[in-house]
C-alpha positions, -999 to 999 in steps of 0.1 A, spaced: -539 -33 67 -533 -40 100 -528 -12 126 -513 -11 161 -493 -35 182 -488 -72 177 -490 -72 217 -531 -67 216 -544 -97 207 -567 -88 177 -540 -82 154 -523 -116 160 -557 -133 151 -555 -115 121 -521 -119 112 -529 -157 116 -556 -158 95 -537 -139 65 -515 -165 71 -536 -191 61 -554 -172 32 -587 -164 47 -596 -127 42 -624 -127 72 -622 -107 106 -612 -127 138 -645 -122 150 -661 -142 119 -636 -169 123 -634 -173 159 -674 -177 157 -670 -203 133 -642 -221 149 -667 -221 183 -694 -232 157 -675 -262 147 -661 -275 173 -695 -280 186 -704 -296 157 -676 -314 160 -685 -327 198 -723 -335 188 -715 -357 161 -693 -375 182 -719 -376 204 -739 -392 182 -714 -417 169 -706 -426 208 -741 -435 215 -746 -458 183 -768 -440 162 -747 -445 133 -741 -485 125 -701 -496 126 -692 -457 134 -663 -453 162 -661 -420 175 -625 -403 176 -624 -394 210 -617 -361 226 -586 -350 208 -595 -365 178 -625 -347 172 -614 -316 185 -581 -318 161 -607 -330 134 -630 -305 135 -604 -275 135 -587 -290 109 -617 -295 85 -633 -263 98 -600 -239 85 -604 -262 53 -641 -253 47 -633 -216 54 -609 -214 28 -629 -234 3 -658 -212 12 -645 -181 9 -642 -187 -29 -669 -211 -35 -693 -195 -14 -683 -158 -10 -719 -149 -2 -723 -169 29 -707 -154 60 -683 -177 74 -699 -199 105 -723 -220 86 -702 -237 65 -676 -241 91 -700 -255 115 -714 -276 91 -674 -291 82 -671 -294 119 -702 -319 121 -695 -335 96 -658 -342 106 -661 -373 122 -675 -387 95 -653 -374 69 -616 -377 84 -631 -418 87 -639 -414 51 -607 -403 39 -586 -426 58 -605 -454 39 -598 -442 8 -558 -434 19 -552 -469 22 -572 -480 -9 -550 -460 -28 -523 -472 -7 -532 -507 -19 -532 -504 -50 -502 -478 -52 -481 -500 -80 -511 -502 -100 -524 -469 -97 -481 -458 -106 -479 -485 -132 -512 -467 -151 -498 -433 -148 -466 -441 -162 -481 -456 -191 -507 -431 -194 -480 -398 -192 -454 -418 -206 -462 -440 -235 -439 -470 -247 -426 -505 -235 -398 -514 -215 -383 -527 -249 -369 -491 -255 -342 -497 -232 -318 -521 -249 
């Protein structure tokens, strides 16, 4: 439970992080966050200098946007899937791994996006059986 003001600072943090379902101390999470981000910065670091073939790094708000973004995302996974680990690592390994995963998932976004009256047309048959020749 949280005690004292909202005016000090800490119990914003924490108010903040119950709001988005993670049950760890600001401290943790702030360490974590700081974790990422740099994670975040090397590996755009090393997508800048070309170490990684056809890789385009986000730039400066992308990768900071990205790897806060995946690294709250991690967090909460982690806390369920990995209740044993204290919070940093896997954020700071979600925050390396950003800027290769938000270009990841944008590929496969507009796959799906391509093939969205397929993919539609096979769940409608699939959850809802029969022809068109039901509506005479």
């Amino acid at each position: 439970m949280m005690q004292g003001s909202a005016g000090n600072g800490i119990d914003i943090v924490t108010a903040i992080l119950i709001a988005l379902g993670l049950s760890s101390t600001g401290l943790e999470f702030l360490g974590g966050v700081a974790l990422a981000v740099a994670g975040a910065f090397s590996a755009s670091r090393i997508l800048s200098a070309g170490m990684v073939k056809n890789a385009i790094p986000l730039g400066f708000a992308g990768t900071l946007t990205t790897g806060l973004f995946v690294s709250v995302i991690v967090a909460l996974l982690s806390e369920n899937l990995l209740p044993d680990w204290p919070i940093q690592l896997p954020m700071a390994v979600g925050g390396f791994l950003s800027s290769f995963i938000a270009p990841l998932v944008l590929k496969i976004a507009a796959k799906i996006s391509n093939r969205g009256d397929a993919i539609a047309n096979r769940a409608i048959d699939r959850f809802l059986p029969g022809g068109d020749d039901h509506r005479r």
